[in-house]
C-alpha positions in Angstrom: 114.4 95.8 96.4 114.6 93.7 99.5 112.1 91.4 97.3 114.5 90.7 94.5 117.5 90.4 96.4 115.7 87.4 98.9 114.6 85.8 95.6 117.4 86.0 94.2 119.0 84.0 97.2 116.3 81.7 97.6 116.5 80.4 93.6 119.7 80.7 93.5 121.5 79.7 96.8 118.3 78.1 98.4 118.8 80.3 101.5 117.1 79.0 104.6 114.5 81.9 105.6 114.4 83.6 102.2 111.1 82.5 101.4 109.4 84.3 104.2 109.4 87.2 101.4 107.3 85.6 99.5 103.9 86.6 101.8 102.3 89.5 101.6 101.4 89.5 105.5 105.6 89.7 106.7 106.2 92.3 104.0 103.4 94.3 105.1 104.3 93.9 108.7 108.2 95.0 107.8 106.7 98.0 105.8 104.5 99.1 109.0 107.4 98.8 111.4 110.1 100.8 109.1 107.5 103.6 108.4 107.1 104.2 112.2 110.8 103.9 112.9 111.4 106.0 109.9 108.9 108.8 110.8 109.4 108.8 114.6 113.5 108.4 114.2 114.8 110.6 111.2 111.3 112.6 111.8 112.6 114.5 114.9 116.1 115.4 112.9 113.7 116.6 110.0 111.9 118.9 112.4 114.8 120.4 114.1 116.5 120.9 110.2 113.1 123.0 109.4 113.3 124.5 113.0 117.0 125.6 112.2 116.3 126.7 108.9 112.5 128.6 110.2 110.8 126.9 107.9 107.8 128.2 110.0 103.8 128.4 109.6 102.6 131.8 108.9 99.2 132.1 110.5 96.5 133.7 109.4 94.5 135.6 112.5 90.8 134.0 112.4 90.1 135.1 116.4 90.3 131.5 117.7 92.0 130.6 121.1 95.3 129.5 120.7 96.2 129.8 117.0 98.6 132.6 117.2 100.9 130.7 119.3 101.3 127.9 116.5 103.0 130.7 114.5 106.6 130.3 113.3 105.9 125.5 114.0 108.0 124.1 111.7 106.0 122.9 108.5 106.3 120.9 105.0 106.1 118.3 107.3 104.6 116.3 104.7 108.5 115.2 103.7 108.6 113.0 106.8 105.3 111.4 105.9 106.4 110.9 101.9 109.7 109.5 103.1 108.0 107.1 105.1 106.2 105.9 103.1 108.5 105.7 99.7 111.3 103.7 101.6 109.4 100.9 103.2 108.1 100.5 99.5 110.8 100.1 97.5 112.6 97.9 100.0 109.7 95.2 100.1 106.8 96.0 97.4 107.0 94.2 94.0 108.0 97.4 92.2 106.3 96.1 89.1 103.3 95.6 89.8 101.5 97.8 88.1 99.0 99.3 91.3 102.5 99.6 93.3 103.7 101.9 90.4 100.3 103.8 90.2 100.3 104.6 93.8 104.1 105.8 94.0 103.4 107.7 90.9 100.5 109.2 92.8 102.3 109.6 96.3 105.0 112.0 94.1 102.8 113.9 91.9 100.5 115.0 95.1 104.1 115.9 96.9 105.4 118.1 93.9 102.5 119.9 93.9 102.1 120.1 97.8 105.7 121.1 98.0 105.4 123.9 95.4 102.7 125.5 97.4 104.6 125.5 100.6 107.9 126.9 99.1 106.1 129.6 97.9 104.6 130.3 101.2 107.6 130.3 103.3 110.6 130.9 101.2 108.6 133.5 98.9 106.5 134.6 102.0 103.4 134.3 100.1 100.4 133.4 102.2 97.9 132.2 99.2 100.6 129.7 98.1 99.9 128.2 94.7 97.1 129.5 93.0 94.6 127.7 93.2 93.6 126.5 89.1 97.6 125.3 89.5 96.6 123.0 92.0 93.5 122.0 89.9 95.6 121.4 87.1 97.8 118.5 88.9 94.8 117.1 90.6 93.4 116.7 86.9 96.2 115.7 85.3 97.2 113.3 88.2 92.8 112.3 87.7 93.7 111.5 83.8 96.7 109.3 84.0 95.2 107.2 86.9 92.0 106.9 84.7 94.0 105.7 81.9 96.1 103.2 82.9 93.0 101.9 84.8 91.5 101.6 81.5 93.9 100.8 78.9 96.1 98.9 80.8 96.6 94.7 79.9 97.7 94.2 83.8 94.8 95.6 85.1 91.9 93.2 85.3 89.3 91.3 87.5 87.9 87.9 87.9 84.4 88.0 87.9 82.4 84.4 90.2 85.4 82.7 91.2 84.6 78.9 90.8 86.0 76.4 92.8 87.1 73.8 90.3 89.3 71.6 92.7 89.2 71.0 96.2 91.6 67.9 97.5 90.7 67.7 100.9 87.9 69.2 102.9 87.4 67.8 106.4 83.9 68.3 108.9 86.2 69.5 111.7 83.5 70.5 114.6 80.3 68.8 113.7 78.3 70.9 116.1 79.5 73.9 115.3 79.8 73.4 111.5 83.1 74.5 111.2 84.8 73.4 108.1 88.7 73.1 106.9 89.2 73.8 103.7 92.9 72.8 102.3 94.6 72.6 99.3 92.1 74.6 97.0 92.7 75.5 93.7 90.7 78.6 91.8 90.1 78.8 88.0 88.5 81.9 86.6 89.4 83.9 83.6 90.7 87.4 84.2 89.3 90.5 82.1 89.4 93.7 81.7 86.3 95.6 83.1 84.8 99.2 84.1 82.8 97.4 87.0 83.7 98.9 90.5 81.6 97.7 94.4 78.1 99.4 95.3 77.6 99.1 98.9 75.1 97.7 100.4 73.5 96.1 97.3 72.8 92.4 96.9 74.3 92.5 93.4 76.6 94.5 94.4 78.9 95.2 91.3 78.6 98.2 89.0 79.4 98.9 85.0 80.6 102.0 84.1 79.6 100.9 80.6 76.2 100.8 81.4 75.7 104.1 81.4 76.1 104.2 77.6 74.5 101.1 76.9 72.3 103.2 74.4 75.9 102.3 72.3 75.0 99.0 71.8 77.5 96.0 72.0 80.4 98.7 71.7 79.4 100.5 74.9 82.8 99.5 76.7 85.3 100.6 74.2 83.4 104.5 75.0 83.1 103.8 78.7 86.8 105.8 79.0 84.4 108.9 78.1 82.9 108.4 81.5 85.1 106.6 83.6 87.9 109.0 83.3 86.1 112.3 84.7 84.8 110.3 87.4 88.0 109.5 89.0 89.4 113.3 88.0 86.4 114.3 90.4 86.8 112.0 93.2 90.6 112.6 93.2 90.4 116.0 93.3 87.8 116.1 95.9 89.2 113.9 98.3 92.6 115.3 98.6 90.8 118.8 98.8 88.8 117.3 101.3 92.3 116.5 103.2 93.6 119.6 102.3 90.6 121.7 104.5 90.9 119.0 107.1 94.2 119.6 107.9 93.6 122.5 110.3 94.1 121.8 113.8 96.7 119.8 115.2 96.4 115.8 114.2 93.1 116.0 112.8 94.1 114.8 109.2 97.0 112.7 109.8 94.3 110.5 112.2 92.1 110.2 110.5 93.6 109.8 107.0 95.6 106.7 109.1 91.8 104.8 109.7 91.2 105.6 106.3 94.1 103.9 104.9 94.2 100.9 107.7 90.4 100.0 106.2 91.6 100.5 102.9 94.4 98.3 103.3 91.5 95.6 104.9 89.8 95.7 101.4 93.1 95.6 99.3 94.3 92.3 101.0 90.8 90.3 101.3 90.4 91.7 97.6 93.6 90.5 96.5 92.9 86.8 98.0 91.2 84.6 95.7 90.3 82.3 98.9 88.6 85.5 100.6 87.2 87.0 97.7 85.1 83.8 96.8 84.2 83.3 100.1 83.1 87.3 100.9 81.6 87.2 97.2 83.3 90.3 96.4 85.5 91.7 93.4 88.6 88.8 93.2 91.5 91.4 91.7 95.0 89.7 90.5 97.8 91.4 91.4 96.1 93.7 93.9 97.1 92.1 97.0 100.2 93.7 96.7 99.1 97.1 97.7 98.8 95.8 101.1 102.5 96.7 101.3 102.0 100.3 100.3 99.1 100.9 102.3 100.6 99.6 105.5 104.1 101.9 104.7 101.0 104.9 104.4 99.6 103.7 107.9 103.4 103.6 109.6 104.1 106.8 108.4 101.1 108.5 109.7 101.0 107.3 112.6 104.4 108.1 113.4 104.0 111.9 112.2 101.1 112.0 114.4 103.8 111.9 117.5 104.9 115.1 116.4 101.5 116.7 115.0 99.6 115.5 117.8 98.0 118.8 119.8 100.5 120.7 120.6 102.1 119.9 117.6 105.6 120.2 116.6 105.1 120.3 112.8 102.7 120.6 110.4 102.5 118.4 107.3 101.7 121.3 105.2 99.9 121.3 101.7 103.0 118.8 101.1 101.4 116.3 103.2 98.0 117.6 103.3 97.4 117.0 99.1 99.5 113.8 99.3 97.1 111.6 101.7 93.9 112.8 100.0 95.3 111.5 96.8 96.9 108.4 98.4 93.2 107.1 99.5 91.5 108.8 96.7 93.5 106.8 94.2 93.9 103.8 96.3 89.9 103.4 96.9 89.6 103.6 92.7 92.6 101.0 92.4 90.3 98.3 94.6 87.3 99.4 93.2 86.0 100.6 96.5 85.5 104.3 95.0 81.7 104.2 95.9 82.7 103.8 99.7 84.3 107.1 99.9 81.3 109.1 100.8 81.1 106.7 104.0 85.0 105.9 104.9 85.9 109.6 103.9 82.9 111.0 105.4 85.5 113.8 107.8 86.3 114.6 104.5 83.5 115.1 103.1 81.7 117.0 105.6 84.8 119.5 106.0 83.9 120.0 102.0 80.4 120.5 101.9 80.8 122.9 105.2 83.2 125.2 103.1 80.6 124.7 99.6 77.1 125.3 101.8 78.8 128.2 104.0 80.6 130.2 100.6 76.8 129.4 98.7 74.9 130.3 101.3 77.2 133.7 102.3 77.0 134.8 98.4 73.0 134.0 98.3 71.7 135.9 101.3 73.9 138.8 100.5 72.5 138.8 97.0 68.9 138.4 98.2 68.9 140.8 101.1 72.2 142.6 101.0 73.6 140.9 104.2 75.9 137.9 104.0 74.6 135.3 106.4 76.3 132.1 107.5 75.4 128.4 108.5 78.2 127.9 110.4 80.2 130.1 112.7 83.3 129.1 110.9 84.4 126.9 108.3 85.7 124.3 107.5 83.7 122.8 109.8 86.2 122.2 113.0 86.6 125.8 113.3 82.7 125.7 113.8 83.4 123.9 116.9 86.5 125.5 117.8 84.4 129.0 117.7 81.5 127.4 120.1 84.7 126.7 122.6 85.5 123.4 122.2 89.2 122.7 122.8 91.7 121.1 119.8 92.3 118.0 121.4 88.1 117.1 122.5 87.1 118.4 118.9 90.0 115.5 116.6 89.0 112.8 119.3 85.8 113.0 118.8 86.5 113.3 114.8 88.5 110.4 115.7 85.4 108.2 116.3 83.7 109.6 113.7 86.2 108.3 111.7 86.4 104.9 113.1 82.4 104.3 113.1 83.1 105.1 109.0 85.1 102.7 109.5 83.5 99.6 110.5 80.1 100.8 108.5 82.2 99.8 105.4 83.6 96.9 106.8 80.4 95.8 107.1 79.0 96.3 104.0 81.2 93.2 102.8 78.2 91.0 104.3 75.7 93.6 104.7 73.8 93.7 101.6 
């Protein structure tokens, strides 16, 4: 809103300072610093409303040291971070850009559901929540209208070898050091639609969708929907799972979902610059820049919830928050095209997953075969496991924490790393 208003004022009344709008880089830096103020500020008056009201976590008694006392913490804590992140948006975000609206959309849709499963487990005082196909449902559904628009929409398009066609002035600066400035350039590539997403760590490293019918001949991308559609259902409803497990002792997820987005954010901007993208040789996508707004809002707000769920926390985010971030970075990596890196950046997320899969496969297996569930872990998901050898909440999410940052730079560096 902010956005329109300071155009509005720079067109119309040429208002000294009202151009500073116009960059990506100060709205992201406003959206970051309203996020945290937001979270941190109104955040602590949330808690004490949910405290008030004993909007509390019901435990469930697994035997691990300390749980119990984290009964009655205020959750649905997950409001602060949706708040957070919403506000900072619509003030400075281009609200119709097409991305913006996909990822607000999204950042709703996970909430609802979230929200409906914690109601039901505080105000209805039922511990399993929403079932669980429910919840599968909206992940889906949520999976189907992101594939979609990603597909059908005219907006949505890349520029594939970005040619410089004109470059007025470029200037040896350093001779020694063969360090260039490069000034006035203009671009010219056509935009089109495409299924192609990033491989890491491949020379050619671009992907077609379509290519996996190309047994359809020339009209292999007008099927490629058939294909690209489940895919994203699957990764969006396994990474906000993936969340969803990993949100189970104090701070872990809201960490590490913040170094998730932060990289994220790292691809949407050097994507969303022409300049960058030519000179990375990556994926050049119009109009994509401007998730560096949302994504820095998504940073802000987590890392001001984390002052409050930080060990011992005061509030939990709850399925409301929980559901929300996996979707957030599931939906925002497929937005970018960066849905291949998820494996690696999301790699807490994905470990806390396969624990859960190999421990219930493994459980129902050995019982079958010799009568006598047996486990790979102690506990799952897979902090428990540590939490059960004796390691204390605070040693096991910092450690998760670098974890989470060596994902990190790995895909960072597959930009040149090919």
């Amino acid at each position: 809103m902010l956005y329109y208003l300071f155009e509005y004022l720079r067109e119309e009344f040429q208002m000294p300072g009202a151009n500073v709008f116009q960059y990506i880089s100060f709205r992201a830096a406003m959206a970051i610093i309203t996020s945290l103020l937001i979270s941190m500020v109104f955040g602590k008056n949330l808690i004490e409303i949910l405290r008030k009201r004993q909007v509390g976590e019901s435990i469930r008694d697994l035997g691990l040291d300390g749980q119990i006392q984290k009964k009655g913490t205020p959750t649905m804590g997950g409001i602060i971070i949706i708040g957070s992140i919403l506000i900072p948006v619509l003030l400075f975000a281009k609200l119709n850009n097409i991305y913006v609206m996909l990822m607000v959309f999204t950042t709703i849709w996970m909430g609802i559901i979230g929200f409906i499963d914690d109601y039901i487990k505080v105000f209805r005082k039922n511990k399993k929540g929403l079932r669980g196909i429910f919840k599968v449902i909206g992940q889906v559904s949520l999976g189907i209208v992101v594939g979609s628009v990603m597909y059908f929409h005219p907006d949505i398009a890349i520029k594939e070898n970005p040619v410089s066609t004109e470059i007025s002035a470029i200037r040896k600066a350093n001779e020694p050091t063969k360090r260039y400035v490069v000034s006035e350039g203009h671009f010219e590539t056509k935009a089109v639609r495409s299924t192609q997403t990033t491989i890491p760590f491949f020379k050619n490293n671009t992907f077609d969708y379509a290519s996996l019918i190309a047994w359809a001949g020339e009209n292999a991308w007008k099927y490629a929907w058939l294909i690209y559609i489940p895919l994203v259902v699957l990764i969006i409803t396994a990474v906000s799972n993936g969340a969803n497990l990993t949100d189970g002792i104090d701070g872990l997820a809201t960490g590490t979902s913040s170094i998730m987005g932060a990289t994220l954010g790292a691809f949407a901007w050097l994507s969303g610059n022409i300049i960058f993208a030519n000179y990375l040789n990556i994926m050049y996508i119009p109009n994509v820049g401007e998730l560096t707004i949302f994504i820095s809002a998504f940073v802000g707000a987590t890392i001001g919830f984390l002052w409050y769920n930080s060990y011992p926390a005061q509030v939990f985010m709850g399925d409301t928050g929980s559901l929300t971030l996996g979707g957030i970075i599931a939906v925002f990596a497929i937005l970018i095209r960066k849905e291949m890196l998820i494996p690696i950046l999301s790699g807490i997320f994905l470990m806390e997953n396969l624990s859960v899969v190999m421990q219930v496969t493994w459980f129902k297996y050995t019982k079958k075969k010799y009568g006598e569930g047996r486990r790979i872990f102690k506990m799952s998901p897979l902090h428990h496991h540590y939490q059960v050898l004796g390691y204390s909440e605070p040693k096991i999410v910092l450690r998760f924490f670098i974890i989470g940052i060596m994902l990190a730079i790995i895909s960072i560096v597959t930009l040149k790393l090919r």
